[in-house]
TORPA-4810 file (N, C-alpha, C, O; in nm, 3 decimals):
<nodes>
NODE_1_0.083_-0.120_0.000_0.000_0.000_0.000_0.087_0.126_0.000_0.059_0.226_-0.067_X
NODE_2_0.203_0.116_0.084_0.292_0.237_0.108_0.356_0.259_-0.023_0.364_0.378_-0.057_X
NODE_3_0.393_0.189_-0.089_0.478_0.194_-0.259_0.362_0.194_-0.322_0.359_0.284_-0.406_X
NODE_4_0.244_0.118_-0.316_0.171_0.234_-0.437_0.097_0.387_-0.388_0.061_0.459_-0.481_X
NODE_5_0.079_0.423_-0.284_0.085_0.571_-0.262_0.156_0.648_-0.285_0.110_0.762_-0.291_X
NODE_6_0.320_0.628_-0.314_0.492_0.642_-0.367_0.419_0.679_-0.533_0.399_0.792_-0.577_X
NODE_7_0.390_0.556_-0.596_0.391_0.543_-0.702_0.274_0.682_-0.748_0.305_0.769_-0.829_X
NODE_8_0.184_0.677_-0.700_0.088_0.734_-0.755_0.111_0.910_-0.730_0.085_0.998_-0.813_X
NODE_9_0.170_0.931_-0.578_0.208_1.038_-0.586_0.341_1.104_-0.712_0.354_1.220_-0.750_X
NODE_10_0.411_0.996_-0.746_0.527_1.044_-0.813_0.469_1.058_-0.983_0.531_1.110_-1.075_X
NODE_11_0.341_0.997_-0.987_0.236_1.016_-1.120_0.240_1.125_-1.163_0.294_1.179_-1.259_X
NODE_12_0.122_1.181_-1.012_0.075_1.311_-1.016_0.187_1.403_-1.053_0.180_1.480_-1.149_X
NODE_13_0.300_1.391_-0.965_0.366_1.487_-0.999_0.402_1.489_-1.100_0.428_1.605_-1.130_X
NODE_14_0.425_1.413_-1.189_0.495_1.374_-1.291_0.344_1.454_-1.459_0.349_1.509_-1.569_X
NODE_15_0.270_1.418_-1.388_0.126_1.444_-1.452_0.142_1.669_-1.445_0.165_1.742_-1.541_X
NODE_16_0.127_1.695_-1.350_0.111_1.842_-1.325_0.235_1.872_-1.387_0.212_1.966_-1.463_X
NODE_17_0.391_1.829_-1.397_0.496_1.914_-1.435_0.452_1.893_-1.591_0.470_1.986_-1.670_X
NODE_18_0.398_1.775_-1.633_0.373_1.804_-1.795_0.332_1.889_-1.847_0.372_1.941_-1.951_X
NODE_19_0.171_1.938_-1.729_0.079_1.996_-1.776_0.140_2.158_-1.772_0.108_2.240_-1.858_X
NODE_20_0.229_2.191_-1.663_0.288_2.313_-1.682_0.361_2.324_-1.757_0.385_2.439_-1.795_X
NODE_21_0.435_2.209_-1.818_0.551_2.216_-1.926_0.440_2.281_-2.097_0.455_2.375_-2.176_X
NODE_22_0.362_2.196_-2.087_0.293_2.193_-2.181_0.206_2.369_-2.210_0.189_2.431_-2.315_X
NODE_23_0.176_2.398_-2.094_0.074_2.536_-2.087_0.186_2.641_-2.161_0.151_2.735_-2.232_X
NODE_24_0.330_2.606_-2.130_0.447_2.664_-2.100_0.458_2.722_-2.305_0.429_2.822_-2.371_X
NODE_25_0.512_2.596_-2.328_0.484_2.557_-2.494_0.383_2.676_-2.550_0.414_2.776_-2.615_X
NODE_26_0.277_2.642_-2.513_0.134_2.683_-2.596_0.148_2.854_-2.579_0.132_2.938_-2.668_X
NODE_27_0.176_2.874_-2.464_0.215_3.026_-2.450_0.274_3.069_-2.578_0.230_3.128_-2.676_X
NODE_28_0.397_3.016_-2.545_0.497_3.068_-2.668_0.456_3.057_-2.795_0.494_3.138_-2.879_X
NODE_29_0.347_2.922_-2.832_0.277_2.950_-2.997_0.290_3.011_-3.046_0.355_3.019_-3.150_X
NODE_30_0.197_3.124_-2.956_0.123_3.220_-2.997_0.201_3.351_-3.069_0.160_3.417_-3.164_X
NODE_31_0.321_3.366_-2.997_0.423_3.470_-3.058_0.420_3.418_-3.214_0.391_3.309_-3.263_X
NODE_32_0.474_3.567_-3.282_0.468_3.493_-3.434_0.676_3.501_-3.414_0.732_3.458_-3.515_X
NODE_33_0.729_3.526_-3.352_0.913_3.518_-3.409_0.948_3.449_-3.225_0.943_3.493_-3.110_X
NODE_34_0.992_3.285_-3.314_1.040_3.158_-3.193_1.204_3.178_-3.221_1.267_3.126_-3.313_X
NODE_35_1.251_3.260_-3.126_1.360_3.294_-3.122_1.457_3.168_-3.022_1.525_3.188_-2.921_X
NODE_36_1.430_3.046_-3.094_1.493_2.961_-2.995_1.668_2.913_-2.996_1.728_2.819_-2.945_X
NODE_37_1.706_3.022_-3.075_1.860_2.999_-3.098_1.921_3.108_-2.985_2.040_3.113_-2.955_X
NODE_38_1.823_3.188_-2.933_1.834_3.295_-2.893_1.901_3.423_-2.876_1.953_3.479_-2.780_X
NODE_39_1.880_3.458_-3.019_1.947_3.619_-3.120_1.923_3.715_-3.051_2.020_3.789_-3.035_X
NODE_40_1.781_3.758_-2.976_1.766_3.860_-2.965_1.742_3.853_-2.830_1.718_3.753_-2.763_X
NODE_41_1.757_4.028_-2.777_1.700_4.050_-2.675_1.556_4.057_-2.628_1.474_4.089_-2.714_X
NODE_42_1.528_4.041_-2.549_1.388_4.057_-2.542_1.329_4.190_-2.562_1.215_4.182_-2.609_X
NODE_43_1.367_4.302_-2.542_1.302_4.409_-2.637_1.256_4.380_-2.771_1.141_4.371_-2.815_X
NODE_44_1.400_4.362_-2.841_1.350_4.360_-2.972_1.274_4.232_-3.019_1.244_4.224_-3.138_X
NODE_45_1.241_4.129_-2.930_1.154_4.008_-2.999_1.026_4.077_-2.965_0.933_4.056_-3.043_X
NODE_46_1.004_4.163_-2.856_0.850_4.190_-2.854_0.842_4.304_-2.943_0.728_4.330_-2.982_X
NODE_47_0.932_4.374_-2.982_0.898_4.484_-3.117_0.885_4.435_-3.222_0.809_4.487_-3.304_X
NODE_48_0.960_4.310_-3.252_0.939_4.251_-3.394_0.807_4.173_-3.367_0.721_4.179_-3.455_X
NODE_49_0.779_4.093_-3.241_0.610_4.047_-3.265_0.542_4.128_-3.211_0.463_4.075_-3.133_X
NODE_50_0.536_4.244_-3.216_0.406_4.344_-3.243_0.424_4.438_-3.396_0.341_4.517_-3.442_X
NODE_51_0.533_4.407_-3.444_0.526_4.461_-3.604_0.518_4.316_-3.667_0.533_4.333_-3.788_X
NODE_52_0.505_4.215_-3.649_0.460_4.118_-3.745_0.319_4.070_-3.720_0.243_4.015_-3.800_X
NODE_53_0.302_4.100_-3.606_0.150_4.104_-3.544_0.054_4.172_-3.678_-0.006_4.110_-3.765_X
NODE_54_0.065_4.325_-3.660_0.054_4.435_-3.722_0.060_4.389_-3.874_-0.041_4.415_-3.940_X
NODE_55_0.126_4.349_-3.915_0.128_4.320_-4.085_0.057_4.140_-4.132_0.001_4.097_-4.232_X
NODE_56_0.092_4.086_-4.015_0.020_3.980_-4.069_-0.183_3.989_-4.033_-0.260_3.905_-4.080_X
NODE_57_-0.216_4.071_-3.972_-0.373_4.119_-3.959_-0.370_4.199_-4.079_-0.449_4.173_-4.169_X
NODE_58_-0.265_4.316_-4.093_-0.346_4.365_-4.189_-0.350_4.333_-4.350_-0.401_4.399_-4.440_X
NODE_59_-0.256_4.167_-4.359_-0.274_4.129_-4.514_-0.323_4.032_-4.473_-0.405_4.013_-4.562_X
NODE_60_-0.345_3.914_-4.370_-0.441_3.867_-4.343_-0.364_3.726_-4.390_-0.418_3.631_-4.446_X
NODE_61_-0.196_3.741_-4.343_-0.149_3.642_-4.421_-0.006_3.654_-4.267_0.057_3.740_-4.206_X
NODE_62_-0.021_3.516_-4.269_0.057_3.485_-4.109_0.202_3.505_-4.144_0.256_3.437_-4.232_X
NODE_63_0.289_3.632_-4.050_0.441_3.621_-4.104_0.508_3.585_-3.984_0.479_3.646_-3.881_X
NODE_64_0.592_3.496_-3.983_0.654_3.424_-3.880_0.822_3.406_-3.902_0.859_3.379_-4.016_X
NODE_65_0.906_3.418_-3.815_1.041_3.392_-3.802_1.064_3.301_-3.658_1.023_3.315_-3.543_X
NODE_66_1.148_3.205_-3.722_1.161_3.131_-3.627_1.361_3.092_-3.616_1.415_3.058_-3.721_X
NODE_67_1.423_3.100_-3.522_1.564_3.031_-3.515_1.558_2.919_-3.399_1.487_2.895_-3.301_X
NODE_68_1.695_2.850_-3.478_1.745_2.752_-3.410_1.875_2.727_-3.407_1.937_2.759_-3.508_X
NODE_69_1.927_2.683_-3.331_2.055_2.673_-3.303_2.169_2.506_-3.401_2.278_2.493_-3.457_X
NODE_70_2.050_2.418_-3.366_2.072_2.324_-3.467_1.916_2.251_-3.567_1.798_2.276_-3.544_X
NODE_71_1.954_2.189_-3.641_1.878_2.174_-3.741_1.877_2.017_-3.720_1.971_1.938_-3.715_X
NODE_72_1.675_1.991_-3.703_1.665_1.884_-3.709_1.686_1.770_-3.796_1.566_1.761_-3.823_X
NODE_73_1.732_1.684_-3.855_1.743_1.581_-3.969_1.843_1.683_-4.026_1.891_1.611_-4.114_X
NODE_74_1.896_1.778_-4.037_2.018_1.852_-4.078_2.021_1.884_-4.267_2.111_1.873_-4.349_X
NODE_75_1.848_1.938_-4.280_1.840_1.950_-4.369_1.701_2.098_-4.367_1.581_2.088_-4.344_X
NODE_76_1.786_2.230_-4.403_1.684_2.368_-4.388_1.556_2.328_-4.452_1.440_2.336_-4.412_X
NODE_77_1.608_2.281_-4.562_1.450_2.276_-4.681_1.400_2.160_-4.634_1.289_2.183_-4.683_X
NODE_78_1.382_2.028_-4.569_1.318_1.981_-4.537_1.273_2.052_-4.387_1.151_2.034_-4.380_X
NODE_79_1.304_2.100_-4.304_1.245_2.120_-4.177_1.189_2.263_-4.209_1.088_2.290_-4.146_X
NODE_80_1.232_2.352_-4.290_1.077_2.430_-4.281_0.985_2.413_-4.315_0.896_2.466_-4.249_X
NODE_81_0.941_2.332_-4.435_0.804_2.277_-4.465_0.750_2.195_-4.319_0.630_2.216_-4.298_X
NODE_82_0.816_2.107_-4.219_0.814_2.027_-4.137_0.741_2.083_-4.071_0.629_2.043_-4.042_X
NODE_83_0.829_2.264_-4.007_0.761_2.357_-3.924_0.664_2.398_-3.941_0.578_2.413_-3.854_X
NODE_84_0.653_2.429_-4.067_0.511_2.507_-4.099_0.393_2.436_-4.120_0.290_2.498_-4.093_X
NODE_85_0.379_2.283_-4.176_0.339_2.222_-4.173_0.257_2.151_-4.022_0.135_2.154_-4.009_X
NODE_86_0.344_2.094_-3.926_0.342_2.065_-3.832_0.278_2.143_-3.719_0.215_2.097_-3.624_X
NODE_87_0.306_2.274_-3.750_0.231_2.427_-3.624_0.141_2.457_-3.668_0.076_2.537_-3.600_X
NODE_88_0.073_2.409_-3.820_-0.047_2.444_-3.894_-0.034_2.625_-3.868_-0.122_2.688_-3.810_X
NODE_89_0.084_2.681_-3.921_0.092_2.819_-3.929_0.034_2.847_-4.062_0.000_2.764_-4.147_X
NODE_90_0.027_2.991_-4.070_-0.070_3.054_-4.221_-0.203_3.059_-4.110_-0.235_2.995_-4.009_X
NODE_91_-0.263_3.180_-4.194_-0.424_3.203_-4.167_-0.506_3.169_-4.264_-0.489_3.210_-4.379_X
NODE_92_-0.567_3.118_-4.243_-0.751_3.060_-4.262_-0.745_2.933_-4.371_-0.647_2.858_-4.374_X
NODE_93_-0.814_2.922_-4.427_-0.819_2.803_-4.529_-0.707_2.762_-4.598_-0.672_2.644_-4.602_X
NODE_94_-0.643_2.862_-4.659_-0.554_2.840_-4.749_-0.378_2.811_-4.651_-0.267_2.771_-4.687_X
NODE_95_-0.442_2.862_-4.507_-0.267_2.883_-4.447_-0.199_2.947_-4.481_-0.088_2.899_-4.500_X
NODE_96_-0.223_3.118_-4.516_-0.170_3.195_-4.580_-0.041_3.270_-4.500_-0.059_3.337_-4.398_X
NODE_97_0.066_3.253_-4.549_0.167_3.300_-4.446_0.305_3.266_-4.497_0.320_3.175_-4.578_X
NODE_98_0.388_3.325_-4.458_0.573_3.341_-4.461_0.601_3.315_-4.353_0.547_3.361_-4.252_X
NODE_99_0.725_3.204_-4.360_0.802_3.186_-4.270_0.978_3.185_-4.287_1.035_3.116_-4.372_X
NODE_100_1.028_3.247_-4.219_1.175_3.276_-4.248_1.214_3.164_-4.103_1.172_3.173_-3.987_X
NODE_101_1.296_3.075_-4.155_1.351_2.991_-4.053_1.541_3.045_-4.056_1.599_3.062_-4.162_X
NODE_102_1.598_3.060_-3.942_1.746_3.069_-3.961_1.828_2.958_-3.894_1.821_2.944_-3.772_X
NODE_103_1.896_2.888_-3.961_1.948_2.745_-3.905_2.121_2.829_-3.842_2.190_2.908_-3.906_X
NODE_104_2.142_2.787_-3.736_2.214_2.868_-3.691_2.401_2.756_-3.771_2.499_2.795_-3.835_X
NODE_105_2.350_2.586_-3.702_2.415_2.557_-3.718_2.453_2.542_-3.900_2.568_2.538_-3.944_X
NODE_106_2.346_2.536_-3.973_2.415_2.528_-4.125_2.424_2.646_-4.158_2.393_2.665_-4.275_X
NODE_107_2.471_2.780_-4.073_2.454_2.907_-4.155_2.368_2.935_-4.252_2.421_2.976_-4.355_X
NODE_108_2.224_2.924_-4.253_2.156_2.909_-4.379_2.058_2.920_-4.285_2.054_2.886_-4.167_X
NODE_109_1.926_3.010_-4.408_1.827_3.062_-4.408_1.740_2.980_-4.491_1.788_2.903_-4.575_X
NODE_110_1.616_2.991_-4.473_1.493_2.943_-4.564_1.394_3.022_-4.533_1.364_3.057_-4.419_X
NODE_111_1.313_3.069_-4.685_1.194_3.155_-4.665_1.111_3.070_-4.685_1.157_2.970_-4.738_X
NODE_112_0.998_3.066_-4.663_0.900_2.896_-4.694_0.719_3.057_-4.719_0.693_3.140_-4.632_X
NODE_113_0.647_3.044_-4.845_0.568_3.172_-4.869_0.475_3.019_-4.922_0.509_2.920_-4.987_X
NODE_114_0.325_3.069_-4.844_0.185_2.958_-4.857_0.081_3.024_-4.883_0.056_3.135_-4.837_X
NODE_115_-0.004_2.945_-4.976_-0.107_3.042_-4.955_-0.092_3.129_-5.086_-0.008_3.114_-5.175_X
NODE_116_-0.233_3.264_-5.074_-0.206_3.356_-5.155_-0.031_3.442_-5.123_0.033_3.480_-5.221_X
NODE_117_0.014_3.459_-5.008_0.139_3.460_-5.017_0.250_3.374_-5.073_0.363_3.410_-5.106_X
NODE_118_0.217_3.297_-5.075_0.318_3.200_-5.221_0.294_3.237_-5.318_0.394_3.240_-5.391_X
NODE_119_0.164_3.286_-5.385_0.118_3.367_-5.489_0.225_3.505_-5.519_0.302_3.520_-5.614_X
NODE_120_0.200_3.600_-5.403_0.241_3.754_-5.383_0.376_3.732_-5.422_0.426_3.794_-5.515_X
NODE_121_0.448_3.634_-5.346_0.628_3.637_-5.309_0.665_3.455_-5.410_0.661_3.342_-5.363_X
NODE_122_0.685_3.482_-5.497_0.753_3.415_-5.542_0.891_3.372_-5.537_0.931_3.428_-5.434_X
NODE_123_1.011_3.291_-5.596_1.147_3.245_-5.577_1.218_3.388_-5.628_1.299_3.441_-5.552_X
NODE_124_1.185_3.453_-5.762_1.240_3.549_-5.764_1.263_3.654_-5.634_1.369_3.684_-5.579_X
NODE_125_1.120_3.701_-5.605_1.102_3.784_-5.465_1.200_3.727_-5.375_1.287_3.791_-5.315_X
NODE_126_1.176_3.580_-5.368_1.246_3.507_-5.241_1.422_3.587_-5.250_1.473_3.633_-5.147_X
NODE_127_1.497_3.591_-5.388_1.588_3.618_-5.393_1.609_3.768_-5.356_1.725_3.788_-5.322_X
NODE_128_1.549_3.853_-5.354_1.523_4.027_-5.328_1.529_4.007_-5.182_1.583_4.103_-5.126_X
NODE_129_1.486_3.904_-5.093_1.453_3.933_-5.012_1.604_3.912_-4.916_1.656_3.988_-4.833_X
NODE_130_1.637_3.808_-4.955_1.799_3.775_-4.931_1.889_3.857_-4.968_1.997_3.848_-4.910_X
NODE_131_1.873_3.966_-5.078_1.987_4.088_-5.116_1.981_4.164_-4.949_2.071_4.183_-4.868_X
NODE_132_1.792_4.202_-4.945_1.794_4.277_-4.824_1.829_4.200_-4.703_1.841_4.284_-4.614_X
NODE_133_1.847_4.104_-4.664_1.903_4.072_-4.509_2.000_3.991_-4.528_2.069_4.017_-4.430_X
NODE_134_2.051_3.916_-4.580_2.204_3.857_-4.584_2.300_3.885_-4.530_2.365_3.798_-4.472_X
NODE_135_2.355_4.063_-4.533_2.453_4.144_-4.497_2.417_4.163_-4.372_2.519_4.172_-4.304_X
NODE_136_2.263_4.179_-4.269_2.280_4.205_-4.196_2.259_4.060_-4.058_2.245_4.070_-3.937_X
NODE_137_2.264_3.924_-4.156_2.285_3.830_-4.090_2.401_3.816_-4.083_2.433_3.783_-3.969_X
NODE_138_2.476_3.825_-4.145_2.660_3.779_-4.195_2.696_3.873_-4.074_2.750_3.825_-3.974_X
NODE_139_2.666_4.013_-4.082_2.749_4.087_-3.932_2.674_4.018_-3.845_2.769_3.998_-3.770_X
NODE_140_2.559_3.949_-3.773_2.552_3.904_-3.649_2.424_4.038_-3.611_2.390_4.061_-3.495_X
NODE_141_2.371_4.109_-3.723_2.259_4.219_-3.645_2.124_4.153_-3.718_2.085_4.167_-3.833_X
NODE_142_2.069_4.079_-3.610_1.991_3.984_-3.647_1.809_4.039_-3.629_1.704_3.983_-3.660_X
NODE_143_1.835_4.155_-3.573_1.708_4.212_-3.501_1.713_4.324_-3.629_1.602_4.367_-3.659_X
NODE_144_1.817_4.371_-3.701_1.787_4.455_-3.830_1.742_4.372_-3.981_1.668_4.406_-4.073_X
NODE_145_1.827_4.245_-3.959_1.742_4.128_-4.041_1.610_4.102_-4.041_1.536_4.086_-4.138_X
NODE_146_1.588_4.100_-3.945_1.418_4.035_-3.926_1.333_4.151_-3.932_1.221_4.132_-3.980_X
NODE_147_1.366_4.280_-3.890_1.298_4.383_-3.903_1.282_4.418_-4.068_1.180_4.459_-4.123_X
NODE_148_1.420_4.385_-4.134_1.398_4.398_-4.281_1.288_4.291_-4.364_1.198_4.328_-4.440_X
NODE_149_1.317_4.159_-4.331_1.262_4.037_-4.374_1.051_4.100_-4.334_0.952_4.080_-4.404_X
NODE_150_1.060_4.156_-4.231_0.909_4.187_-4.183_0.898_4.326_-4.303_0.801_4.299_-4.373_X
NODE_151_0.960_4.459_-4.351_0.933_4.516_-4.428_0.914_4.456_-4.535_0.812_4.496_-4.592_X
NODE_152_1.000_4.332_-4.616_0.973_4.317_-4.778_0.861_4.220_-4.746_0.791_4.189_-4.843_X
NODE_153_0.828_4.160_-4.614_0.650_4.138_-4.618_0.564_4.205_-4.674_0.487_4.172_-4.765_X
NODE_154_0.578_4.342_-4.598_0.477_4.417_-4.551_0.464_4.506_-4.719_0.364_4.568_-4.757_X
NODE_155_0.574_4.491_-4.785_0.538_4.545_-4.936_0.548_4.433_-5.028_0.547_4.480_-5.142_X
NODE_156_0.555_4.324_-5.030_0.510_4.229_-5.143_0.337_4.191_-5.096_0.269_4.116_-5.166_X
</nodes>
């Protein structure tokens, strides 16, 4: 009786740290830039998700940046479709939305555009968009990158 009261208490606990782990997660969803390589300061992640906030309501098309430090299966172009796929990011039917993933460990970027935004931003665009932030990933100013990557949103 004494080891399964053991057992069941070490459940529970085991049960509640999920559920806070988990609430923990879902919080963070909600941000549109998962800064999990961790580039920025926290100023500028809440300035960049209240200006991507701001542009993805008003085209009605979800813009998201996400980093990481290493890259799952160690392949950019397969794990951003993975991501975007997987978080069911984009708004409404179509999943309309941009996502800029930055793989820290392959030095390499991926823009992943769904939706009538795959429409708007095509591979050409995709390449315009890399003239504008490349230079300011290569110096390490990663909060002027993403602020740029959120302008050639906000005009394609």
């Amino acid at each position: 009786e004494y080891v399964m009261k053991r057992i069941l208490l070490s459940l529970t606990l085991v049960l509640a740290l999920c559920l806070s782990l988990s609430a923990t997660v879902f919080a963070n969803q909600s941000a549109l830039v998962w800064d999990n390589a961790q580039l920025l300061s926290q100023t500028t992640e809440d300035e960049l998700n209240k200006t991507l906030e701001e542009i993805s309501q008003r085209h009605q098309a979800e813009i998201r940046i996400v980093t990481v430090s290493e890259t799952p299966g160690g392949s950019s172009d397969d794990y951003v479709e993975d991501l975007f796929d997987s978080n069911e990011f984009g708004y409404g039917e179509n999943r309309d939305g941009v996502l800029l993933l930055l793989c820290m460990d392959l030095r390499e970027f991926r823009i992943l555009s769904n939706g009538f935004a795959g429409e708007a931003i095509d591979p050409g665009d995709i390449d315009s968009f890399s003239d504008v932030i490349v230079s300011d990933l290569s110096d390490g100013a990663y909060g002027d990158a993403f602020s740029a990557f959120a302008d050639q949103c906000a005009h394609y």
